[in-house]
Z-matrix of the N, CA and C atoms (Angstrom, degrees):
N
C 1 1.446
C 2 1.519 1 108.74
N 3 1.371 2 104.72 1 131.96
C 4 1.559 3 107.67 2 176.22
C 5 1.966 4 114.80 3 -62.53
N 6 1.245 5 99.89 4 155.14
C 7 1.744 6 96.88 5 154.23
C 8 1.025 7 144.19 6 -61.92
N 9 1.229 8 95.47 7 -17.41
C 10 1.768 9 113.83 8 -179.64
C 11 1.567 10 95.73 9 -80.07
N 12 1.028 11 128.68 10 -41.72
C 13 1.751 12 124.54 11 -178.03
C 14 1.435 13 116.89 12 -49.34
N 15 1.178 14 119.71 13 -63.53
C 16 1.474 15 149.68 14 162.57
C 17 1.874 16 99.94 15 -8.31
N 18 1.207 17 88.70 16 127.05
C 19 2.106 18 85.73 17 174.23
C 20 1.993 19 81.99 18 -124.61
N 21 1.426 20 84.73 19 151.63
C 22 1.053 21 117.69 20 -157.71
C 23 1.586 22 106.19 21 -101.41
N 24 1.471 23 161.73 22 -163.75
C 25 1.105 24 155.10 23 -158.35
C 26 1.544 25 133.08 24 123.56
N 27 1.401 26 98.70 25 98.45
C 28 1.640 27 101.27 26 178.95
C 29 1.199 28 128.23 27 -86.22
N 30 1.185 29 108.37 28 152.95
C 31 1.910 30 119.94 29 -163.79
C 32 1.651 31 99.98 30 -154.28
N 33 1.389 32 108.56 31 -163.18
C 34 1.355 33 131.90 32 175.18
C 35 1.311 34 112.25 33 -139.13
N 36 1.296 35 107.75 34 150.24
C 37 1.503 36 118.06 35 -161.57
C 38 1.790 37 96.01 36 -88.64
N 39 0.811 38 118.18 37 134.41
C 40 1.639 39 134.23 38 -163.74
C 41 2.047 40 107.18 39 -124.30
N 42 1.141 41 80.36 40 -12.28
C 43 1.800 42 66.75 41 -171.44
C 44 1.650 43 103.93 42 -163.43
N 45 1.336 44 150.05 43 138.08
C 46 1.285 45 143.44 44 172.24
C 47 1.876 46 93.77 45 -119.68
N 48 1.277 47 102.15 46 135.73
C 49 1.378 48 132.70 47 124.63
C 50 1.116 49 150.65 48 -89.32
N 51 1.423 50 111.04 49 172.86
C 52 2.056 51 114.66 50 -158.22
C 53 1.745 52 77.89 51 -82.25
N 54 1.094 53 79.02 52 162.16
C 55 1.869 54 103.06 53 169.73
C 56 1.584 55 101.67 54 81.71
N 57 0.951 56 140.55 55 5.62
C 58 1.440 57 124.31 56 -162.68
C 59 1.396 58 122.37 57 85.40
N 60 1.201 59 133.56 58 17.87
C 61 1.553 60 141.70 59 170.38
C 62 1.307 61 115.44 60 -99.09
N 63 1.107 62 111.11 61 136.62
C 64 1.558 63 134.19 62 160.02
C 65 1.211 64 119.15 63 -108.36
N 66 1.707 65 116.87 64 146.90
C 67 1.590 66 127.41 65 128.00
C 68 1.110 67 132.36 66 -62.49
N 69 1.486 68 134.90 67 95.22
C 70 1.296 69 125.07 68 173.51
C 71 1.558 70 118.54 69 -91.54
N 72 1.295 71 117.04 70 138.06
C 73 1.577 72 130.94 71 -170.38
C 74 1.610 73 89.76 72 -99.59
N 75 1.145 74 146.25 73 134.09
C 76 1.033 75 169.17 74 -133.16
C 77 1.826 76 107.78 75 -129.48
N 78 0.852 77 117.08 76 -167.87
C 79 1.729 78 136.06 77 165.31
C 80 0.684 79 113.85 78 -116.70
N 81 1.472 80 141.52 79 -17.46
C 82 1.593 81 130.91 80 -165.84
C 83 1.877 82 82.38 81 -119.48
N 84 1.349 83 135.85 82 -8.93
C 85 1.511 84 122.98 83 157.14
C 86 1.361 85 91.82 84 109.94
N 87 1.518 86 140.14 85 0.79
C 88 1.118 87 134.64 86 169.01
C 89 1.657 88 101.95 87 -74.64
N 90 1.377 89 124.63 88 160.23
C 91 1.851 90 141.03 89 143.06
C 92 1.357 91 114.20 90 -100.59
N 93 1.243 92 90.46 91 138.19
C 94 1.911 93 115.61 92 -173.32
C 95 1.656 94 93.46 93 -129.77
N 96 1.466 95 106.00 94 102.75
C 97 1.641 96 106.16 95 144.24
C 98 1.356 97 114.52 96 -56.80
N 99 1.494 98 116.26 97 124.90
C 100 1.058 99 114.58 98 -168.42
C 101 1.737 100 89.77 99 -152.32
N 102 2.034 101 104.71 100 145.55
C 103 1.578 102 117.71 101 159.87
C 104 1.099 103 111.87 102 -97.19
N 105 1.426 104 111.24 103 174.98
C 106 1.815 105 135.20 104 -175.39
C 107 1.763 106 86.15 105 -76.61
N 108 1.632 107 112.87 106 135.28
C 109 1.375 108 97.56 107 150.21
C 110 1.639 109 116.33 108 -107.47
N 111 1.692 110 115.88 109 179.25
C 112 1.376 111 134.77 110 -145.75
C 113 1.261 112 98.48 111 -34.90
N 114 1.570 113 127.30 112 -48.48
C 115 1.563 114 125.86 113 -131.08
C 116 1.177 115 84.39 114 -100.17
N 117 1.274 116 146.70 115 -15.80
C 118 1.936 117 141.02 116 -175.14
C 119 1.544 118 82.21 117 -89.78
N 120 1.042 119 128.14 118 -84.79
C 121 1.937 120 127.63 119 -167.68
C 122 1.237 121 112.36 120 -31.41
N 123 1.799 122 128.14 121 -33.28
C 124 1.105 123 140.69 122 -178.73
C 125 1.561 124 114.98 123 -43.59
N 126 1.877 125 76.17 124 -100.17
C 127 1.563 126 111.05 125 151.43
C 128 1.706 127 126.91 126 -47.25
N 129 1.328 128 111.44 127 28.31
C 130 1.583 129 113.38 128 171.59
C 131 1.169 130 123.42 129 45.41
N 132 1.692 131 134.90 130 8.87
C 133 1.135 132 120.92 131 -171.51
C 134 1.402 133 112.56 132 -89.82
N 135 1.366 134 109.96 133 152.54
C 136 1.777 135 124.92 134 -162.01
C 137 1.524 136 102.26 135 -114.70
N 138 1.715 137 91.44 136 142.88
C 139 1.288 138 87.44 137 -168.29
C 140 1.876 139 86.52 138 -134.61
N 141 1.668 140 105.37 139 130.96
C 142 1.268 141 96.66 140 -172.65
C 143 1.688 142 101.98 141 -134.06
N 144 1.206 143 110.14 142 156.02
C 145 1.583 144 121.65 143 173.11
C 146 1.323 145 106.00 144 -14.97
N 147 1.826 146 108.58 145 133.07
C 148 1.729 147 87.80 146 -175.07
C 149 1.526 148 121.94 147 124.89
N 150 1.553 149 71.16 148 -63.19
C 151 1.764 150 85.53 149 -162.93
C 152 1.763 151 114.48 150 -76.51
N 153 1.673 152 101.02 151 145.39
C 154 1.341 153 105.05 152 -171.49
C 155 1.677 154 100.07 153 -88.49
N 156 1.611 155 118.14 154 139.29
C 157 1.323 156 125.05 155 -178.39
C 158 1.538 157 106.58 156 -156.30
N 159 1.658 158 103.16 157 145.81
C 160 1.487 159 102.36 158 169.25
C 161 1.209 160 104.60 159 -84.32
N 162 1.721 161 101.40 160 178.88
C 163 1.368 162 96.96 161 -162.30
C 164 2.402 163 97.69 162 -155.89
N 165 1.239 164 100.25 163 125.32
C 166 1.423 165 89.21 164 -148.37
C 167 2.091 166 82.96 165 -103.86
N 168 2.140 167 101.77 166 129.35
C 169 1.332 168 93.61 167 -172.41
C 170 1.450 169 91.49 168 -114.27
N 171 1.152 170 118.72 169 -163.92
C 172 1.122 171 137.97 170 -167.30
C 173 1.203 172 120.22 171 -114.81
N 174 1.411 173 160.99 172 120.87
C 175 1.365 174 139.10 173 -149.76
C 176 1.288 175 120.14 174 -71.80
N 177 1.526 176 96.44 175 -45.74
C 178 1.252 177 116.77 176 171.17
C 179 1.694 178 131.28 177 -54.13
N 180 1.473 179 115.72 178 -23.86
C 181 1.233 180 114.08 179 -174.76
C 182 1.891 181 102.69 180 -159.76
N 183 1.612 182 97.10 181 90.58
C 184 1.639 183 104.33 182 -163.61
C 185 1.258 184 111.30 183 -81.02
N 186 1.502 185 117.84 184 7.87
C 187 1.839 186 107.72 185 178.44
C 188 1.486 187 96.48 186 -92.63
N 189 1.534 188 147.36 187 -27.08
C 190 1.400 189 140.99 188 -169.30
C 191 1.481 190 102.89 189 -116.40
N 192 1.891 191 117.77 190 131.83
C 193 1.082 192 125.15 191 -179.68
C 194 1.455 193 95.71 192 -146.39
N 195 1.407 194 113.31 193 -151.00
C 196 1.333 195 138.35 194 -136.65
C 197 1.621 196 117.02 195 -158.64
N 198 1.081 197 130.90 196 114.27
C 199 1.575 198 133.46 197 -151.01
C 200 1.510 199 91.19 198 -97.74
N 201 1.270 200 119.23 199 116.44
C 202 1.740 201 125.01 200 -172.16
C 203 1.490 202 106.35 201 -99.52
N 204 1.656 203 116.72 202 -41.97
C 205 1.116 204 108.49 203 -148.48
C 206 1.332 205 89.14 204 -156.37
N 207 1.593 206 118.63 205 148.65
C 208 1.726 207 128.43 206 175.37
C 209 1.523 208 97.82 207 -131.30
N 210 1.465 209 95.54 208 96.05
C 211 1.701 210 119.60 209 156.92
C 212 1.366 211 109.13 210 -27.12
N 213 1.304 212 149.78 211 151.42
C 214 1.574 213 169.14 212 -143.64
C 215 1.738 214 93.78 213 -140.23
């Protein structure tokens, strides 16, 4: 699937798991299990309980996504 497909969606991180997983709580009140992708794991950035982040899903399957971006 391209990137361009991907809808995008900000929330707050509500819950951490082992391995690199999150619960993300959404804006519209839905949760998306969702991982860090490449360029946050790369580039070392931490993402902890709390924290506001987009979150990129898939059309096809809106409970599992992808952590794009950590809001400031």
């Amino acid at each position: 699937m391209a990137s361009d497909d991907l809808i995008e969606i900000d929330g707050v991180i509500k819950e951490v798991f082992p391995g690199g997983a999150f619960l993300v709580q959404t804006d519209a009140g839905t949760e998306v299990h969702a991982h860090l992708a490449g360029k946050l794991r790369r580039f070392r950035i931490r993402v902890v309980l709390g924290d506001r982040v987009t979150v990129a899903v898939s059309p096809y399957d809106l409970s599992k996504g992808r952590i794009t971006f950590r809001h400031k």
